[in-house]
C-alpha positions, 0 to 999 in steps of 0.5 A: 555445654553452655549452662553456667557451671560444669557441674558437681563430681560426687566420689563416693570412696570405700575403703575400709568395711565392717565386714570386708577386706580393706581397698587398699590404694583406693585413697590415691584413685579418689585423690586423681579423680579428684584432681581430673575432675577439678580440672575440668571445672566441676564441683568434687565433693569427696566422701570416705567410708560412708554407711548405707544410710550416708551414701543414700543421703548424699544420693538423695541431696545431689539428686534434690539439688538444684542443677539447672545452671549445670551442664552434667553430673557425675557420681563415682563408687570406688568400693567393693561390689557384687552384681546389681550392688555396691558395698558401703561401709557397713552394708550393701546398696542396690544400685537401682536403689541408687539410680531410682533417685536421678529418675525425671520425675525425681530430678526434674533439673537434669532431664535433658542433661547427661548424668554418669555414674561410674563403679569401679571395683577389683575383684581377684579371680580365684583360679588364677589368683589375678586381680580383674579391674571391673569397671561400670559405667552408666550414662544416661539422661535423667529422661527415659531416654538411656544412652546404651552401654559398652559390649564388653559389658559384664553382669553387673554393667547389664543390671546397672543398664536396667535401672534406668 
């Protein structure tokens, strides 16, 4: 990785919903990304309990920046989801919509470079009444080329590797 800069971290933290129960803990995950990632060399631009409409700004700005002189790019969800969608604020969001943003034709400056986007959620598992960490990661290059995910995908890491 020999651009000037590592590149920018955008974490995207949801915590508390107009329709939904409360993350609880959530604000200590943000805070240890934040930190791994400033150590690391990145740019961490934080974002807490945002509308639909806020996130998908932030998404279109990181995506209309320039980020030429930069080696990679990350964007974190820690919010509550459902298969193909994550939940702001106030709404849901699709994450092809998300995705669609960082394609070659709409981010010129990172094809070639790996961009990742990583969704982490929790979601209790009504017989057992277990918490299960799911967490989906997408990594790709802004050029129709997709670097395959994990085999322990579940449904939702399956339409995140089909938004590409």
């Amino acid at each position: 990785m020999a651009h000037k800069r590592r590149g920018k971290a955008l974490i995207f933290n949801h915590e508390n919903f107009q329709y939904l129960k409360k993350r609880r803990g959530t604000n200590k995950d943000r805070d240890n990304l934040r930190e791994r990632f400033q150590d690391l060399g990145f740019e961490v631009n934080p974002h807490n309990d945002k509308s639909k409409k806020e996130v998908l700004e932030e998404i279109r700005k990181a995506a209309a920046a320039n980020h030429e002189d930069a080696n990679c790019f990350v964007c974190i969800f820690l919010t509550h989801g459902e298969e193909g969608q994550i939940y702001a604020k106030d709404d849901k969001i699709k994450i092809k919509e998300i995705t669609d943003y960082f394609k070659g034709d709409q981010c010129k400056s990172l094809v070639g470079k790996i961009f990742i986007f990583q969704i982490v959620q929790f979601v209790k598992n009504n017989r057992a009444g277990l918490l299960q960490h799911f967490s989906s990661l997408l990594s790709l290059s802004a050029s129709p080329a997709l670097i395959p995910p994990p085999q322990h995908v579940t449904a939702t890491n399956r339409a995140l590797a089909t938004t590409a």
